[in-house]
C-alpha positions in Angstrom: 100.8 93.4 119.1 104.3 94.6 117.8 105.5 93.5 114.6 109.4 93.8 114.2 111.2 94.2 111.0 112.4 91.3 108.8 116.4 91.0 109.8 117.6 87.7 108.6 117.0 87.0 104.9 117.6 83.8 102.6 121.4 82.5 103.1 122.7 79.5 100.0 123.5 76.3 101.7 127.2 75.4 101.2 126.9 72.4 98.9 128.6 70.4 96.4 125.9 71.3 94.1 125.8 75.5 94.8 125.5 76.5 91.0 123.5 73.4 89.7 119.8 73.7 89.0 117.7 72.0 92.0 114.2 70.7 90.4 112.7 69.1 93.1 113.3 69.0 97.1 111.0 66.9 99.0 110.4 65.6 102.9 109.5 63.0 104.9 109.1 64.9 108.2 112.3 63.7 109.6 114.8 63.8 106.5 115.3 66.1 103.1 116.0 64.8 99.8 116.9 67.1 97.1 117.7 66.1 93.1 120.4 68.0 91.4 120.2 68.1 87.9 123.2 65.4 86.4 124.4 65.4 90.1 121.8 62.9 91.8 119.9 62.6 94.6 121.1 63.5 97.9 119.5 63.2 101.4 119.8 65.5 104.7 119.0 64.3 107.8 120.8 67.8 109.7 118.0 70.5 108.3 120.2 71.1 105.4 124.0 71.3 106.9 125.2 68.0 105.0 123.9 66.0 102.6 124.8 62.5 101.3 124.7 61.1 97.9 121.9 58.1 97.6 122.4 57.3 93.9 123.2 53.7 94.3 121.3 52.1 91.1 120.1 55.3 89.8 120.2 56.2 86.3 121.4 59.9 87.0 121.8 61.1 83.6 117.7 60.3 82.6 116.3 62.3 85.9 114.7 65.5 86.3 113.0 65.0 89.2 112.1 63.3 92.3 108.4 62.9 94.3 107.8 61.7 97.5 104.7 59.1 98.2 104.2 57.4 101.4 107.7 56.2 102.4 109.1 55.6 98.8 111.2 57.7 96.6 110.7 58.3 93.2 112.8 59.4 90.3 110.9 60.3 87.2 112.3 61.3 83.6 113.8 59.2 80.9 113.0 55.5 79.2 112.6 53.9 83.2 110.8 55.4 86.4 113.1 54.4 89.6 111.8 53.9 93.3 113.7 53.6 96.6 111.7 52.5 99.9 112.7 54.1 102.9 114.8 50.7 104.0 116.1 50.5 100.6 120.3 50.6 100.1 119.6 51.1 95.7 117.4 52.3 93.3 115.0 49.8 91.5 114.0 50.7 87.5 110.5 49.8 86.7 110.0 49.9 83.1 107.7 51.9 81.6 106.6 52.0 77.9 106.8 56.0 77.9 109.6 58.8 78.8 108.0 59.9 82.8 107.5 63.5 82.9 105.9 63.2 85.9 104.6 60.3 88.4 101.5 59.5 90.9 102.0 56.2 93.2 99.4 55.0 95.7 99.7 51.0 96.3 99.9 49.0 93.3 98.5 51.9 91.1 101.0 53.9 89.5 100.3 56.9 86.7 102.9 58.5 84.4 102.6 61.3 82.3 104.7 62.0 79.2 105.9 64.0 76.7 103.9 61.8 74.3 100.4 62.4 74.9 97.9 60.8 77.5 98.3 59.2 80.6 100.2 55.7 81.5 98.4 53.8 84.2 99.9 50.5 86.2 97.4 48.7 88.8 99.9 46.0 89.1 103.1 47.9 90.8 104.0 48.6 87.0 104.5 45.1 85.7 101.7 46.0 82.6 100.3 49.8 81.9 97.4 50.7 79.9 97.2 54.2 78.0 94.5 56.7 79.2 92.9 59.0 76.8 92.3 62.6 78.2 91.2 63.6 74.7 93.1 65.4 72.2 96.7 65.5 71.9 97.3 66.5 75.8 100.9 66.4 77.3 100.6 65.3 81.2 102.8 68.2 83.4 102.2 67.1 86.5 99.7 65.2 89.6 98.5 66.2 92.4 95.9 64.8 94.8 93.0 65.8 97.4 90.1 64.3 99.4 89.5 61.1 97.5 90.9 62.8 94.3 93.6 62.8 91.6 94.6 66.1 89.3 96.4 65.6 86.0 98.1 69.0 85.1 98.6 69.1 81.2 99.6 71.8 78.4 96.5 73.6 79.1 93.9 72.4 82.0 93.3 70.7 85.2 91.7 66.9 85.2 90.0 65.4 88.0 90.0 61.6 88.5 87.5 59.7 91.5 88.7 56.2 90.6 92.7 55.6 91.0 93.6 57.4 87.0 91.3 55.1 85.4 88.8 58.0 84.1 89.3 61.8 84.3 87.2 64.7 83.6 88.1 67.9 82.8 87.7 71.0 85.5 89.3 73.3 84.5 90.2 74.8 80.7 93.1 77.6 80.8 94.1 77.5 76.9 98.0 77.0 76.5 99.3 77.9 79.8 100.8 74.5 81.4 99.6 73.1 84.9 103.0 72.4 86.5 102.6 71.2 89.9 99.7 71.0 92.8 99.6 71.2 96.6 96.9 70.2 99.0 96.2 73.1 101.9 93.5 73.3 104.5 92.4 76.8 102.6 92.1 74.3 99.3 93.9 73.1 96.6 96.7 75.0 94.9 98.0 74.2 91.4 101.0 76.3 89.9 101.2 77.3 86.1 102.9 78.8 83.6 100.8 82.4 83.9 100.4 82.8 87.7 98.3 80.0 89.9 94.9 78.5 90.3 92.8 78.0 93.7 90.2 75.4 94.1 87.9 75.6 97.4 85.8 72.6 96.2 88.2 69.9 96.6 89.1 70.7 92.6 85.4 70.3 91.1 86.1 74.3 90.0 89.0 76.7 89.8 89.9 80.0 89.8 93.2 82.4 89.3 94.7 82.4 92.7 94.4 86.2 94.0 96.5 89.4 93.2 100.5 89.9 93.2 101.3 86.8 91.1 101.7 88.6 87.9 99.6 86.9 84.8 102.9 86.5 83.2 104.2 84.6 86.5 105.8 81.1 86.1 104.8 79.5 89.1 106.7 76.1 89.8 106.1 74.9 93.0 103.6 75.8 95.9 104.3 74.7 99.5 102.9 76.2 103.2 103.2 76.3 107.2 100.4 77.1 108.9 98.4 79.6 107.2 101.2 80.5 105.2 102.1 79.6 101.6 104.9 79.5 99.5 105.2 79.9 95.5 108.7 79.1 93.9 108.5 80.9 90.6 110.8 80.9 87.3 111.0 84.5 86.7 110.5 86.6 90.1 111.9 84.5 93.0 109.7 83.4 96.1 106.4 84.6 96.9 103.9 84.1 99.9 100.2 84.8 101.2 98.5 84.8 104.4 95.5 84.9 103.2 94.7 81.9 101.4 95.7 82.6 98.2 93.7 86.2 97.8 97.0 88.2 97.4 100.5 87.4 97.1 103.8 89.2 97.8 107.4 89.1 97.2 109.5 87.1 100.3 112.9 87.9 97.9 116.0 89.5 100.8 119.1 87.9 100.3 117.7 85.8 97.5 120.1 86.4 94.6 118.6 84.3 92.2 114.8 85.2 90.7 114.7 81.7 88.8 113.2 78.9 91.4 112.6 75.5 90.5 111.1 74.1 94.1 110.1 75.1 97.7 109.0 72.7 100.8 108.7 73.8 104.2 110.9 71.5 106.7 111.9 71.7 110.4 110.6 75.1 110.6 112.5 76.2 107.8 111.6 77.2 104.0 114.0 75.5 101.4 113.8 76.8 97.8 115.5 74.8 94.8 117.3 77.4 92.2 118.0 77.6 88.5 122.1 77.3 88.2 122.1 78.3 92.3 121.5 75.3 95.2 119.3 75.3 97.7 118.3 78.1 99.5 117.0 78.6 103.2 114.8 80.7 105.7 113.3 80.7 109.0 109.7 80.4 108.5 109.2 82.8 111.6 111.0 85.3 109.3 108.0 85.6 106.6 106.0 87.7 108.9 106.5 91.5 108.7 108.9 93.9 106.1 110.2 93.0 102.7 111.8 95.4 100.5 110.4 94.8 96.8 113.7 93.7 95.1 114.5 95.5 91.6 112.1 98.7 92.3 112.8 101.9 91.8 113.6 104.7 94.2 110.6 106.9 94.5 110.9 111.1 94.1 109.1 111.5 97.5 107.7 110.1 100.4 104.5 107.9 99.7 101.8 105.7 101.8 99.9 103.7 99.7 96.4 102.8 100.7 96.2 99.0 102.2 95.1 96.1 100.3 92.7 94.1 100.7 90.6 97.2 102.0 88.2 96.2 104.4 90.8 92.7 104.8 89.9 89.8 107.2 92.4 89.2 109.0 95.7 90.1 107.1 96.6 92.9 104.7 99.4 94.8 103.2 100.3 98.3 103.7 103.0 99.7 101.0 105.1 102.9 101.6 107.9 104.7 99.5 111.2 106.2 100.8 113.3 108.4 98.6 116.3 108.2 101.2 117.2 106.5 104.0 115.3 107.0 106.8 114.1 106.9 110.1 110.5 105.0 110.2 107.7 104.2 112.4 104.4 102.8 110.8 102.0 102.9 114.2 98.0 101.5 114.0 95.7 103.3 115.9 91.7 102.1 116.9 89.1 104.5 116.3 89.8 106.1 120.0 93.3 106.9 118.9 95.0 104.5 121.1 98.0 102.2 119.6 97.3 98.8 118.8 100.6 98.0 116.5 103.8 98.9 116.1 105.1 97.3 112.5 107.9 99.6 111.8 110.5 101.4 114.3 113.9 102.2 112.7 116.2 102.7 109.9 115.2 101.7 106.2 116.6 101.7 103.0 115.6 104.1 100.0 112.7 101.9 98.1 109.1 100.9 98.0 108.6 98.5 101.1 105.7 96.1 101.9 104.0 95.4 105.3 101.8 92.5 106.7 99.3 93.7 109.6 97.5 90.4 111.4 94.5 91.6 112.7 93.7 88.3 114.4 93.6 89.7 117.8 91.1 92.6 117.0 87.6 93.3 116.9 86.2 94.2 113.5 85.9 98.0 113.1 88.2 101.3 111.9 91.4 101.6 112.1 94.1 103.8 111.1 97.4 103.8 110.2 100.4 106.2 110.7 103.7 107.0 108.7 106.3 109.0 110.2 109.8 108.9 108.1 111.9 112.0 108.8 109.4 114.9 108.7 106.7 112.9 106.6 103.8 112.1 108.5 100.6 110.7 106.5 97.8 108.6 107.7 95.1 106.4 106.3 92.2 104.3 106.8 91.2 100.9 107.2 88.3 98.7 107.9 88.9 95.1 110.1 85.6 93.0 108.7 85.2 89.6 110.7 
């Protein structure tokens, strides 16, 4: 198993919109649509390398985001919720009796949430709505949905509804952080907040913070994946990702110049991250796989190998090393019989405190160690595969 170091690194799409703020970029599997704040909505159907205004009929001054639902559009924010259908040409306004801060859509059922409390809920494709109470003076953040389920995110919890928004109950009870956005992942459900992330394994009946490396003080936006992968956008520390369902997260920041994210989605093989004041920005997914260099730390007085974490892991974990100066590196893996399974590092680095994923998919459970060599530094640790 060789792992090779990360080359490539995030590159900003040449846009019209480069230092506008991009809330929201969604996908249909064959085309990208992206909302730029006062700029509109815009659709890609070349991964990215052009996109096209499709603001016929839309009120662009009242958005501040879009959502995607079966094959129609939506555009939330402001006195009127809009829609465009796939075969649609121009926005339609459906009138809602609230300002949309965020919207859910399945058939003739449509929810908004508000900055005035409670939920707004249409069964008749939004020709009449009827206010649900939550209880107390709760402001509705965002939706999200899983087996047979709706989430409300509000000011401070999760709410599950069974029954198409027409009753909720509350699951989850974080105090003031806010709930700002969900996403649905064969590990479980995901839901981004002001002070990290939550994880639900129980199709959202419970939940619980979502692992190490998102920092308590994390504003995470947006939550995507690939695979086993997934993605966090956050407001304060750029792009982060985990391999191992949400257990423990790490920086995925080269090349990316801005920390402040509004929104990440995974398309044609490639990650695409909305920025504060900065585009769109894009990666190979292939590319999240071995080194990153933790952006703003320090340079360490001396050579350093931290011990892995998780320790024992199953089947990823993280190995973190320091370099005072540039150096030569090779970070080997060895079984318990001394023979090389893994070669994640061989070459040059960069003074600076860098961070390697080891996939132990391929190996037996058991010891293992693991082997820094930079310049005349040579340290090695243990670790334990548990399957």
């Amino acid at each position: 198993m060789l792992h090779t170091p990360l080359v490539a690194q995030w590159t900003q799409l040449s846009t019209s919109f480069q230092t506008v703020t991009v809330p929201s970029i969604v996908t249909d599997g064959t085309r990208l649509f992206t909302y730029a704040a006062f700029q509109g909505c815009f659709v890609s159907t070349d991964d990215g390398g052009t996109w096209i205004p499709r603001n016929t009929g839309l009120n662009v001054g009242s958005v501040i985001g879009i959502v995607l639902y079966g094959d129609t559009l939506w555009a939330y924010g402001g006195s009127s919720l809009q829609k465009l259908a796939r075969t649609d040409t121009m926005w339609t306004a459906v009138s809602t009796p609230v300002n949309s801060a965020c919207v859910f859509a399945s058939g003739p059922v449509i929810l908004i949430g508000s900055n005035i409390p409670q939920i707004r809920r249409s069964t008749d494709f939004g020709a009449t709505w009827n206010q649900v109470n939550l209880g107390g003076s709760t402001l509705v953040q965002s939706f999200g949905t899983g087996t047979g389920a709706i989430f409300a995110g509000t000011d401070g919890d999760v709410w599950r509804s069974t029954d198409d928004g027409a009753s909720w109950t509350r699951v989850f009870q974080s105090g003031a952080t806010q709930v700002l956005g969900f996403h649905s992942h064969s590990s479980g459900i995901y839901a981004g907040q002001t002070a990290s992330a939550l994880r639900s394994t129980n199709n959202g009946l419970t939940w619980t913070a979502a692992g190490t490396g998102l920092a308590s003080g994390t504003i995470t936006r947006s939550i995507t994946s690939s695979g086993t992968t997934l993605f966090a956008a956050t407001a304060t520390a750029g792009v982060f990702t985990s391999t191992n369902a949400g257990s423990s997260w790490t920086t995925a920041n080269v090349g990316l110049t801005p920390v402040g994210m509004y929104s990440v989605v995974v398309h044609a093989n490639n990650v695409f991250a909305g920025a504060l004041n900065a585009g769109i920005w894009k990666r190979p997914v292939s590319q999240f796989t071995s080194v990153e260099v933790i952006p703003g730390s320090e340079i360490p007085e001396s050579f350093s190998l931290g011990q892995n974490y998780p320790n024992p892991f199953n089947p990823s974990t993280t190995i973190r090393y320091g370099l005072p100066s540039r150096s030569p590196v090779t970070l080997t893996v060895f079984n318990a019989l001394g023979q090389k399974v893994a070669l994640l590092q061989n070459g040059e680095q960069d003074a600076g405190y860098h961070d390697v994923k080891f996939d132990g998919n391929n190996l037996p459970s058991g010891v293992y160690f693991y082997r820094l060599r930079a310049g005349d530094f040579v340290e090695t640790k243990r670790f334990l595969l548990l399957r």
